[in-house]
N, C-alpha and C positions, 0 to 999 in steps of 0.2 A: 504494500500500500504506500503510495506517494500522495503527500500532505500538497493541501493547494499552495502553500506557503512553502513548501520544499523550494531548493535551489535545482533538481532532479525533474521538475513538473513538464517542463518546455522538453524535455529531453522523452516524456514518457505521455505526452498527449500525440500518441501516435498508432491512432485504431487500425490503418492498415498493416502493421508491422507489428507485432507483438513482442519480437525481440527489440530490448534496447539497445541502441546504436552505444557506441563507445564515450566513458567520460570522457570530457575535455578536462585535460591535466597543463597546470598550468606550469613557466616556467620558476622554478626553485632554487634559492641560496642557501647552500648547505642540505649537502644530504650524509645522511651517516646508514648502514646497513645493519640491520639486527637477524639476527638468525631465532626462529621460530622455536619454542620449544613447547613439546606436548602441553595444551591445557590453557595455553594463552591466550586470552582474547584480545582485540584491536582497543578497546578502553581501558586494559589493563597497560597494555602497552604504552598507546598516550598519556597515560597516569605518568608512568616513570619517567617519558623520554620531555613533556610538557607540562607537568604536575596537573594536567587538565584531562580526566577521564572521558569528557565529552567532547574532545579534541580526536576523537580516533576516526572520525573521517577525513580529516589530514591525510593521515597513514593510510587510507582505503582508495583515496584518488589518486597517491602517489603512486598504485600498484595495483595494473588496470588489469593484470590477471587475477586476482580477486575480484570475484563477481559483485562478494556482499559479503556485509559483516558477517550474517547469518553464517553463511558458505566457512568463513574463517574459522568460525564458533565448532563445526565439525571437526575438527583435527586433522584435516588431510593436508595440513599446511605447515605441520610439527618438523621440523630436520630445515627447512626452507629459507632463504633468505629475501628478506623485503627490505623495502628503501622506506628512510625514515626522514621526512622532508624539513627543512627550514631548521636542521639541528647543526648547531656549531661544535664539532666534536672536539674541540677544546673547553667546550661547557656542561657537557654531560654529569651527570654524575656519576661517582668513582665506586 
């Protein structure tokens, strides 16, 4: 379900096509890579890398093989490496 207010709306008002076309990903300063590990979800992730749990569709437009959060929440993404966008790997935490 896409909210009228979604940023995703324009992108999924499209009754002849069912499948949605590809996010548009935007250009990004600083990306650092994290490797997957069983059990993780994409708000978990954003928690750590942005202290903002509600930040993890960041990390989901950065990595447009990732369909959806949902899809993440499955495990089949555990071992994997995703791009982790707008992070200064000099600022991460240690």
């Amino acid at each position: 379900m896409i909210f009228k207010t979604s940023r995703y709306q324009k992108l999924c008002d499209n009754s002849e096509n069912k499948r949605l076309p590809q996010r548009p990903i935007e250009t990004l300063d600083g990306l650092l890579e994290h490797t997957v590990t069983g059990g993780q979800r994409l708000d978990q992730i954003a928690a750590y890398y942005y202290n903002d749990p509600s930040a993890w569709w960041r990390i989901l437009d950065a990595n447009p093989d990732i369909r959806s959060a949902a899809d993440f929440c499955m495990g089949g993404y555990a071992g994997q490496t995703i791009v982790i966008p707008g992070i200064d790997p000099n600022k991460i935490k240690g």
